[in-house]
Each structure stands twice: as C-alpha cells, then as structure tokens.
Backbone as a printed PyTorch tensor [residue, N CA C, xyz], in Angstrom:
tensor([[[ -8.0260,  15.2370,   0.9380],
         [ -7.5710,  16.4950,   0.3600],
         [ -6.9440,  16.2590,  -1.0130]],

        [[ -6.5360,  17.1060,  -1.8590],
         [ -6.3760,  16.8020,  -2.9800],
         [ -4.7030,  16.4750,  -3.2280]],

        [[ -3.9870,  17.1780,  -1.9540],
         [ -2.9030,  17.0120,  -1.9350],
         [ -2.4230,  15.1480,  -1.7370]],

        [[ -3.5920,  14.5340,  -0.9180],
         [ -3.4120,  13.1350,  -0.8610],
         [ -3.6610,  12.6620,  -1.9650]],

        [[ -4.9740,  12.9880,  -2.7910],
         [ -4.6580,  12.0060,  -3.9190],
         [ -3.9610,  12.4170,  -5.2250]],

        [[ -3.1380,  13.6120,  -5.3610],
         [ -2.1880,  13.4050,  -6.3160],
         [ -0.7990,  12.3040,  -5.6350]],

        [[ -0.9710,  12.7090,  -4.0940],
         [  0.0950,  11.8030,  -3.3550],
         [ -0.1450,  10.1640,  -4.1700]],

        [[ -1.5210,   9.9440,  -3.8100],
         [ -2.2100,   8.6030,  -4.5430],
         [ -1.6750,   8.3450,  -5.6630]],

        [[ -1.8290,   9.1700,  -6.6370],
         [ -1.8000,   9.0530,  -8.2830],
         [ -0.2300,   8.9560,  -8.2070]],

        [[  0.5160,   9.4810,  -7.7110],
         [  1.8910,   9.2700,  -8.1000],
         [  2.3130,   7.9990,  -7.2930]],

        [[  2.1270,   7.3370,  -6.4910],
         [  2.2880,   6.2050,  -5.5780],
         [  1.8700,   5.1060,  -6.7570]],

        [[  0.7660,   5.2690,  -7.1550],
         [  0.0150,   4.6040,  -8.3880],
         [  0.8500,   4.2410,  -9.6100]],

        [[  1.3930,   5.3980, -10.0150],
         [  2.3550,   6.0290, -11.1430],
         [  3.7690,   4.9190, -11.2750]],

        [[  3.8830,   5.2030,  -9.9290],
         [  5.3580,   4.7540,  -9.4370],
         [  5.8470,   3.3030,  -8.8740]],

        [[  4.5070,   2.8490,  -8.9580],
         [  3.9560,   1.2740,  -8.8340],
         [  4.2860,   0.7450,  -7.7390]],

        [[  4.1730,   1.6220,  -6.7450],
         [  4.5470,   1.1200,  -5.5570],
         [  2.8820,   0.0970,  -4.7330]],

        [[  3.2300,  -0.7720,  -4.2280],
         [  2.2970,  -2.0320,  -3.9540],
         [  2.1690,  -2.2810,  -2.8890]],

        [[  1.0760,  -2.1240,  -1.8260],
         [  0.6630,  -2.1710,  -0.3800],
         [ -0.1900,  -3.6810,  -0.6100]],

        [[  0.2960,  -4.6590,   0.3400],
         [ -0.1380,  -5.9270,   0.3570],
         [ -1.2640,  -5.6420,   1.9250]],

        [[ -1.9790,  -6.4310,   1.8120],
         [ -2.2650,  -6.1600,   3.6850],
         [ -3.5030,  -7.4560,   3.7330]],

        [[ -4.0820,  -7.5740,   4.8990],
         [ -5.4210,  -8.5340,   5.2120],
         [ -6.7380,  -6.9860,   5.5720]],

        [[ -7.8800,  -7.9290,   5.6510],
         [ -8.9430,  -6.8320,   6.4590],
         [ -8.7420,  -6.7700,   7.8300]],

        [[ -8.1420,  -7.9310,   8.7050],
         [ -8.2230,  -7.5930,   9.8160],
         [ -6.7250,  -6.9840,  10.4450]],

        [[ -6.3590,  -6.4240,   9.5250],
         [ -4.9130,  -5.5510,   9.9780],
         [ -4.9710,  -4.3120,  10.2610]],

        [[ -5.1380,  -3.8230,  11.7570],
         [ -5.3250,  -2.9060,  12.2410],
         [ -4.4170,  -1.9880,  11.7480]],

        [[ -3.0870,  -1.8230,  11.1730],
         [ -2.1440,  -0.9660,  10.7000],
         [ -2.8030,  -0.9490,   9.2230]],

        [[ -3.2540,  -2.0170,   8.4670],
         [ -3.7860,  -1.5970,   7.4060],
         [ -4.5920,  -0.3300,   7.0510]],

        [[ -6.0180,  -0.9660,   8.2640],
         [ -6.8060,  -0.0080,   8.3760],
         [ -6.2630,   1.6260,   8.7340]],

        [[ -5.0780,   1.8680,   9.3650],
         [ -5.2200,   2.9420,   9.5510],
         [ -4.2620,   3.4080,   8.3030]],

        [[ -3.6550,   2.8710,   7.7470],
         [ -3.2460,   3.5960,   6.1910],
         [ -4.4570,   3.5000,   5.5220]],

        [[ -5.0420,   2.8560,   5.4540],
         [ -6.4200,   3.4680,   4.3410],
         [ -6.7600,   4.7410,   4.9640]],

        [[ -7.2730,   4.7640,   6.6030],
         [ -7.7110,   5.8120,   7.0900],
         [ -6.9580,   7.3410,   6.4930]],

        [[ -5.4240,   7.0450,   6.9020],
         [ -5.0280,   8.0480,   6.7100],
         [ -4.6060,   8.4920,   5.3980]],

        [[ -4.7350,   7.9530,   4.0960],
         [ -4.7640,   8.4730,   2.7960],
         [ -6.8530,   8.5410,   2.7820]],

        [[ -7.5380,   8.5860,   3.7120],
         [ -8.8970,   9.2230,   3.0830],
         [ -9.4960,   8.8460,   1.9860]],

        [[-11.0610,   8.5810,   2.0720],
         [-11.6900,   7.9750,   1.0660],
         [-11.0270,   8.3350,  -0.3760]],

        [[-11.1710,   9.4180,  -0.3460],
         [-10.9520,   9.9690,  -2.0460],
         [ -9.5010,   9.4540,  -2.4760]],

        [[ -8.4610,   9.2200,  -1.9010],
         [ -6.9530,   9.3100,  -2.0650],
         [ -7.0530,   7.7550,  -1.9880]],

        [[ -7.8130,   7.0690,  -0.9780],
         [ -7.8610,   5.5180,  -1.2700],
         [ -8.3840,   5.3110,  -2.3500]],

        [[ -9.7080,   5.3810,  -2.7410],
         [-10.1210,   4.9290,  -4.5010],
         [ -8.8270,   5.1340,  -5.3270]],

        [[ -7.8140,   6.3950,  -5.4650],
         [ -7.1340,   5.5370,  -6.3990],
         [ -6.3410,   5.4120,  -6.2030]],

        [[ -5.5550,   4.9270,  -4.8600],
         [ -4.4230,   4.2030,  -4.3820],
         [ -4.8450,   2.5250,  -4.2140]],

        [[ -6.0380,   2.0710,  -4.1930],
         [ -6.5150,   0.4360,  -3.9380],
         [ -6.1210,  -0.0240,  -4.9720]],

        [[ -5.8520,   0.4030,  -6.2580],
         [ -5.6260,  -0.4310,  -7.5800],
         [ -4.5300,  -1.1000,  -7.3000]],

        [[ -3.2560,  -0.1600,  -6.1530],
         [ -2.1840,  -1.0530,  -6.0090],
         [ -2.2710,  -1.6770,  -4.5300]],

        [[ -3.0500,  -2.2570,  -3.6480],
         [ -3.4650,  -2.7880,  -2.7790],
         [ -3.9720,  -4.2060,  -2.8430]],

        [[ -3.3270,  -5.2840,  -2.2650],
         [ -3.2170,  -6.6550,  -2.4740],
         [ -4.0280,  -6.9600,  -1.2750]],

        [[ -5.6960,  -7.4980,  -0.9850],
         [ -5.5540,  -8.2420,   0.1020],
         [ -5.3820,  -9.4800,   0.1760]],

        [[ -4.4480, -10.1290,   0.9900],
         [ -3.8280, -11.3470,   0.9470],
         [ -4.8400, -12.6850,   1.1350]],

        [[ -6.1520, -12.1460,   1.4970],
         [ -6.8300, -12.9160,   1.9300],
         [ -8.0990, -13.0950,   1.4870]],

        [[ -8.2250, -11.9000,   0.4120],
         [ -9.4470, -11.7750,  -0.3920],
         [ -9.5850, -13.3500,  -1.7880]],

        [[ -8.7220, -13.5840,  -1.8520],
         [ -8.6740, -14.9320,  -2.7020],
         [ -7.4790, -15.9430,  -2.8450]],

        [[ -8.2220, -16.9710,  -2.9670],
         [ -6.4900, -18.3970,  -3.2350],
         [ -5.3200, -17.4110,  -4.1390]],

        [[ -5.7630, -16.9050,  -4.8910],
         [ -4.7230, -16.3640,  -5.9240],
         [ -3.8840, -15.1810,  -5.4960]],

        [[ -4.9450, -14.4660,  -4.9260],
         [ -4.0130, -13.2910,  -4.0590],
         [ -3.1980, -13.7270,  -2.6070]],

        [[ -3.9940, -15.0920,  -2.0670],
         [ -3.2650, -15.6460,  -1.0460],
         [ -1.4700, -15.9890,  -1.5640]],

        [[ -1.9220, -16.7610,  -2.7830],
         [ -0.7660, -17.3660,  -3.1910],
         [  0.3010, -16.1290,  -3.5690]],

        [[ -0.4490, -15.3590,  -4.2470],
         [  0.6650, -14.0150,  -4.9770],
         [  1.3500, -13.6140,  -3.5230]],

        [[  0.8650, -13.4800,  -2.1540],
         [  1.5340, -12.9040,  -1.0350],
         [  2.1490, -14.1920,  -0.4100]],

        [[  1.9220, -15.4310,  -0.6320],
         [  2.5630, -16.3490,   0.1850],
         [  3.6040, -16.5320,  -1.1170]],

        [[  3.6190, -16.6470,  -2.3850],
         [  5.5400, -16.6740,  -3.3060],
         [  6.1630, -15.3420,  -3.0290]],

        [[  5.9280, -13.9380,  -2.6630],
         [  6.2720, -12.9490,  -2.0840],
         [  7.0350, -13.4910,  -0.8330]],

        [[  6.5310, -14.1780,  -0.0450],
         [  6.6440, -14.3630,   1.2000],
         [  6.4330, -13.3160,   2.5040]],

        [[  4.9500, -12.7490,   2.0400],
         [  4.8580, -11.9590,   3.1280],
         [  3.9800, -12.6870,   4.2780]],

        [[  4.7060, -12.2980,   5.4660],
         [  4.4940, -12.7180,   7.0160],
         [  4.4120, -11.8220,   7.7050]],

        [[  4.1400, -10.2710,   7.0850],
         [  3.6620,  -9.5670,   7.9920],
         [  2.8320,  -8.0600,   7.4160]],

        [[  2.0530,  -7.6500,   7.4630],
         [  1.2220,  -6.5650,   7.2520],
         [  1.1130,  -5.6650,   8.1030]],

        [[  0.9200,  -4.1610,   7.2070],
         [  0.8640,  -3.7380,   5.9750],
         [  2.4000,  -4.1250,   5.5930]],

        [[  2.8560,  -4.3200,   3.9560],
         [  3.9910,  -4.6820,   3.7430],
         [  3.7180,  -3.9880,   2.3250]],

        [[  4.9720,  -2.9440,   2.0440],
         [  5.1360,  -2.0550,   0.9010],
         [  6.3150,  -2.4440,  -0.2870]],

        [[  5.9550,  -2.4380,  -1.3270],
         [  7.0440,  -2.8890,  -2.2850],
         [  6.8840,  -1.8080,  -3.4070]],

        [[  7.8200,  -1.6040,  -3.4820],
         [  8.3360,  -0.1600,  -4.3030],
         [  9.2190,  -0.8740,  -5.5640]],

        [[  9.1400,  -0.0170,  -6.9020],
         [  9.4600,  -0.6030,  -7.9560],
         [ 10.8940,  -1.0650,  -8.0450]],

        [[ 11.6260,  -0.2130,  -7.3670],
         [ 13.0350,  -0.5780,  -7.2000],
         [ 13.5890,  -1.6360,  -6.3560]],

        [[ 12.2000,  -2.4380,  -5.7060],
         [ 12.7560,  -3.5740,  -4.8920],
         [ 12.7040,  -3.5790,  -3.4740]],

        [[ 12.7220,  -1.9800,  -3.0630],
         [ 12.4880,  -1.5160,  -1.8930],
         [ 11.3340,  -2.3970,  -1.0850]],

        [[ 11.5290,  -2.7470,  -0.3550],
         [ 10.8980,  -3.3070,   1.0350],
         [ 10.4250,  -2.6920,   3.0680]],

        [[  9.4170,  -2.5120,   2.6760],
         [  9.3410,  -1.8250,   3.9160],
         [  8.0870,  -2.5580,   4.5020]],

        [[  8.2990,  -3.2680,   5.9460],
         [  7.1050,  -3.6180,   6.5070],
         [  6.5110,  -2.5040,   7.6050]],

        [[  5.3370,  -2.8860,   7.8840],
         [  4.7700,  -2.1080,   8.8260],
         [  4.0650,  -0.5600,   8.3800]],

        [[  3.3260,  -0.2150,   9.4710],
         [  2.5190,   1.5630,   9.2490],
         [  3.7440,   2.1070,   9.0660]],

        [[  3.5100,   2.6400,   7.7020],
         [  3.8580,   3.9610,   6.7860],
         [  3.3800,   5.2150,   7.6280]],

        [[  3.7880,   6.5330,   7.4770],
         [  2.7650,   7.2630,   7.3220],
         [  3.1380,   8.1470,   6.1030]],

        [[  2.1370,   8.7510,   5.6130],
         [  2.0820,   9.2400,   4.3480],
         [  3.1200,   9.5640,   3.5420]],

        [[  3.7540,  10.9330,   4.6460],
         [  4.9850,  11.4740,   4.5790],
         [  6.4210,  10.5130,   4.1420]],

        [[  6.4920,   9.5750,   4.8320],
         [  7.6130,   8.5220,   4.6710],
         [  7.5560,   8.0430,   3.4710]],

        [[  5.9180,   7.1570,   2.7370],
         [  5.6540,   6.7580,   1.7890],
         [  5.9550,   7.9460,   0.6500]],

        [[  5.8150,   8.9640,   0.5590],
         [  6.2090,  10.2120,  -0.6850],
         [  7.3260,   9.9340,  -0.6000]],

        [[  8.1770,  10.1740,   0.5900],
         [ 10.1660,  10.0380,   0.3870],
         [ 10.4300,   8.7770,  -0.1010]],

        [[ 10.0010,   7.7970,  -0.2490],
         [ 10.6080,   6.7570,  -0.1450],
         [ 10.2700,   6.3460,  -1.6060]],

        [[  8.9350,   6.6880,  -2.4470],
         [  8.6920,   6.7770,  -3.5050],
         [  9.4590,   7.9360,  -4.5330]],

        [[  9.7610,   8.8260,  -3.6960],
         [ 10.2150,   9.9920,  -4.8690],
         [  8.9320,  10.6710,  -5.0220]],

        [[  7.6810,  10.6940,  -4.0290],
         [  6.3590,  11.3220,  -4.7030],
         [  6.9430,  12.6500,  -4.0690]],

        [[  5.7960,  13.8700,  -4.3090],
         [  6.2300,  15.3060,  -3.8080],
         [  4.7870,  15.4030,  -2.7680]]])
C-alpha cells in the first residue's frame, strides 16, 4: 500500500538499518509484512549478514548474534520481529 512505502521512504530517510540472514524466519516475515513495493525501497537499508565476507564482517564488528536486528540513527537498538507500527514509533516515521 502506499501508506507502507512512504512508511519505507522515511525509515530510509531516517537511516534506520535492518541487518538479518536469508534463513531468518523473522526476517522473512518483515519483508513480508512491509510488501513487495515498500521492500524495494526499504532493502537499500537491509544488511544480509551472510550475503558476503564484507557484510559478514560489517555484522560480526557490530556484533550482531541475533536476527532481524534494527539500528536506528540515534544508536537505538532493537533485536527481534518489529512490526511495522513499532518500527514508525520508534523512528519518528508517521
């Protein structure tokens, strides 16, 4: 819906950063639930930890040990399924 991907664009905006693997069943269902269209442009800030040595390494000096894992510009730290709603409050998105 379009309401998700301005949700997207401001998540984007606001540089907030979803780390995750492919086989992370909580991953998968935050992609699910921001929807094809709202994922294309929320993936720009989407790390998979496992897609390369370099992105391995960028999540292992992070020290993430657990997925999905959210980092918000202010430092904010949140592990685990989001759901949408939480992710807008916690960003400041509307």
């Amino acid at each position: 819906t379009a309401a998700k991907v301005q949700l997207a664009q401001c998540l984007v905006n606001k540089e907030v950063m979803m780390y995750g693997t492919k086989w992370c069943g909580y991953c998968t269902k935050e992609k699910e639930e921001f929807g094809p269209k709202a994922w294309e442009v929320f993936k720009s800030n989407y790390v998979d930890c496992e897609a390369s040595e370099e992105k391995y390494n960028l999540c292992k000096a992070k020290n993430i040990q657990t997925v999905p894992f959210f980092e918000f510009k202010d430092g904010t730290i949140r592990i685990g399924y989001l759901p949408l709603e939480d992710l807008a409050k916690l960003s400041g998105c509307k």
